[in-house]
MIDO-462483 format. One line per field, with one value per residue (C-alpha): chain; z, y, x. Coordinates in steps of 0.2 Angstrom, whole numbers, padded with zeros to 4 digits. Example, Ala and Ser with C-alpha at 12.3 -4.5 7.8 and 13.67 -1.06 7.14 Angstrom:
% MIDO-462483
chain = c(A_A)
c3 = c(0039_0036)
c2 = c(-0022_-0005)
c1 = c(0062_0068)
***
This chain:
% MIDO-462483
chain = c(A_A_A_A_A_A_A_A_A_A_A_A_A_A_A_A_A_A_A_A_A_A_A_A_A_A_A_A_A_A_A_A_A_A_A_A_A_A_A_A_A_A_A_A_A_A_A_A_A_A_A_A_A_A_A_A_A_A_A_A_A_A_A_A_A_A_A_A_A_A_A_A_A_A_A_A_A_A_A_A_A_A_A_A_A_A_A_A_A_A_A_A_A_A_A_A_A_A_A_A_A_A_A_A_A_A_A_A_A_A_A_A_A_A_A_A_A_A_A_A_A_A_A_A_A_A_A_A_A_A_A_A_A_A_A_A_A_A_A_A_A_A_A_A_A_A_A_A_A_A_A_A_A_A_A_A_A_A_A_A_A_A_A_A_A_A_A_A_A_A_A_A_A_A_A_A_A_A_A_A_A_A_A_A_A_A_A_A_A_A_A_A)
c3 = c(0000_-0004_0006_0006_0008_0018_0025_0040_0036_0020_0013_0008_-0006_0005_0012_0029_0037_0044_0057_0063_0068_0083_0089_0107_0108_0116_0118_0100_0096_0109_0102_0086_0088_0102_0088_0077_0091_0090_0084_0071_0060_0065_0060_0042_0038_0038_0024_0007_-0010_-0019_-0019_-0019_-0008_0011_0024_0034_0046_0058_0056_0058_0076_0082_0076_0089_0102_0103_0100_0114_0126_0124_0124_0106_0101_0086_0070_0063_0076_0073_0057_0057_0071_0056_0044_0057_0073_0070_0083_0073_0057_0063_0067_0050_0044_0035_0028_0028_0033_0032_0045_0035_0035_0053_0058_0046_0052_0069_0067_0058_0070_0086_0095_0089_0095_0113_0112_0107_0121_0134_0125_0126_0143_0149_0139_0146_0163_0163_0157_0172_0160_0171_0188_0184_0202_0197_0179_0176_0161_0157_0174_0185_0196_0201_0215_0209_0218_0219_0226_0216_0226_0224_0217_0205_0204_0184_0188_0196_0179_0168_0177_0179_0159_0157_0167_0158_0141_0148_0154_0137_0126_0135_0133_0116_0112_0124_0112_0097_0103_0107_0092_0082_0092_0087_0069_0072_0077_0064_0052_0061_0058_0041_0044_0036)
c2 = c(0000_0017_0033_0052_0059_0073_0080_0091_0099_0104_0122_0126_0137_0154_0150_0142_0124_0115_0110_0127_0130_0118_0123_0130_0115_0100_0090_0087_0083_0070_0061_0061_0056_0043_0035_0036_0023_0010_-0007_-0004_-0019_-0025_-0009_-0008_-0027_-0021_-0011_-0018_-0015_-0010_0008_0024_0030_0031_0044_0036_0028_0034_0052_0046_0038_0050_0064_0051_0050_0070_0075_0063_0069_0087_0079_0079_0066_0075_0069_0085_0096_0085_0089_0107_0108_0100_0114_0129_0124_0122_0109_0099_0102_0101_0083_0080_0085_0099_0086_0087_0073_0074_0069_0053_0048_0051_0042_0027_0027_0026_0012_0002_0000_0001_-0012_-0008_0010_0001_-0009_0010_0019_0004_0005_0026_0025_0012_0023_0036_0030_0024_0040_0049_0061_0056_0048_0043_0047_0051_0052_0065_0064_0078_0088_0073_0068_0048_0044_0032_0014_0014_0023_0029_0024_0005_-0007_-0021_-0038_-0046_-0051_-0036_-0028_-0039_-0034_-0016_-0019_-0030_-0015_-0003_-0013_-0014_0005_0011_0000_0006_0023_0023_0013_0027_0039_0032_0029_0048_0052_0042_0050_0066_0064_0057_0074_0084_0072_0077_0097_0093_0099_0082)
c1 = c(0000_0007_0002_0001_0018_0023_0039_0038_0055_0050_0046_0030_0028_0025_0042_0036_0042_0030_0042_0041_0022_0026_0042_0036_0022_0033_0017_0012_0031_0032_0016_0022_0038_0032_0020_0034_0042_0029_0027_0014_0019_-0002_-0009_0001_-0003_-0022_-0021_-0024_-0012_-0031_-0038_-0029_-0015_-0021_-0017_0001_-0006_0007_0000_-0019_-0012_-0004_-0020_-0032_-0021_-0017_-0033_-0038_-0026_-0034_-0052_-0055_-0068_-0076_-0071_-0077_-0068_-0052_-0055_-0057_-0041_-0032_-0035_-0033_-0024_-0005_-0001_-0011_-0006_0011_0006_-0003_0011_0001_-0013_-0031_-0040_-0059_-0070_-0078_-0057_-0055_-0070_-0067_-0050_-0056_-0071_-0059_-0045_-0054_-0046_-0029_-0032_-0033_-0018_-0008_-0015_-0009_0008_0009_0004_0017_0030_0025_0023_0041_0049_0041_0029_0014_0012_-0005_-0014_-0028_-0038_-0049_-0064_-0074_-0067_-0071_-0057_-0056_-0044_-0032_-0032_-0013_0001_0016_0029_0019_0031_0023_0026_0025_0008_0002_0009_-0002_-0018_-0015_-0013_-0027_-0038_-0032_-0038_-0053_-0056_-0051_-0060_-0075_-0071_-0070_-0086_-0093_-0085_-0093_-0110_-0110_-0103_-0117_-0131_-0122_-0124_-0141_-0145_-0135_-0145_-0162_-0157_-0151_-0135_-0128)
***
């Protein structure tokens, strides 16, 4: 399968680098670079050598997980942010991905979405970016159920793995059942 090429060191034809509209965001470069990092061999062996070139996958990943970590669910907000917020364009490497591409992108590799956002977290975990006390959604704060300073055993390893597997899978089915009853409603008010 051949994809979209972009090169975030290149100069645009106005004279701009890509690489420069995130400079002062360390955030969006560490995402991409971490999805850089991962094993993706799963998620590149489901694409077919049929049809037109495809968005890198790499750059679709690393779109859903910033987006998420700024509590972007919308495909249609991701994919205005694309076009007009430069953190994400820096990401995008200065493509625009439609909302219908985001989404499909999404429903397609749901479960694979889970197993990255285990792997980010471990990674990220382990380099001391978060402590992970407590997780917040939508504002609410959840005390954590374990101490910091904890050390875990191999199997205690595997089930705090195997719980986080299961919280975000839940999440993101949560996330798509909104988003469905979303564009039930844009449907309804003819906005679709």
């Amino acid at each position: 399968m051949s994809f979209i090429s972009s090169d975030r060191n290149q100069n645009d034809l106005l004279g701009y680098r890509i690489d420069e509209f995130a400079k002062s965001d360390k955030k969006s470069r560490f995402v991409a670079d971490l999805v850089s990092r991962l094993n993706l061999k799963t998620l590149f062996a489901s694409y077919s050598d049929q049809g037109g070139d495809a968005y890198p996958p790499v750059m679709m990943l690393a779109l859903w997980f910033y987006a998420y970590s700024n509590g972007i669910t919308s495909t249609r907000d991701l994919e205005e942010l694309c076009q007009y917020d430069t953190r994400y364009m820096y990401i995008s490497g200065n493509q625009k991905p439609d909302h219908t591409t985001l989404s499909r992108f999404r429903k397609a590799h749901l479960d694979l979405l889970i197993d990255y956002f285990v792997q980010i977290l471990l990674i990220a975990r382990e380099a001391g970016i978060s402590e992970f006390n407590h997780i917040t959604i939508d504002g609410t704060k959840i005390k954590a159920s374990r101490s910091g300073r904890q050390s875990y055993n191999e199997a205690q390893l595997d089930q705090l793995i195997a719980l986080s597997k299961n919280i975000l899978s839940k999440l993101l089915v949560l996330f798509n059942n909104l988003l469905k009853k979303s564009d039930l409603v844009l449907a309804y008010q003819g906005n679709i």
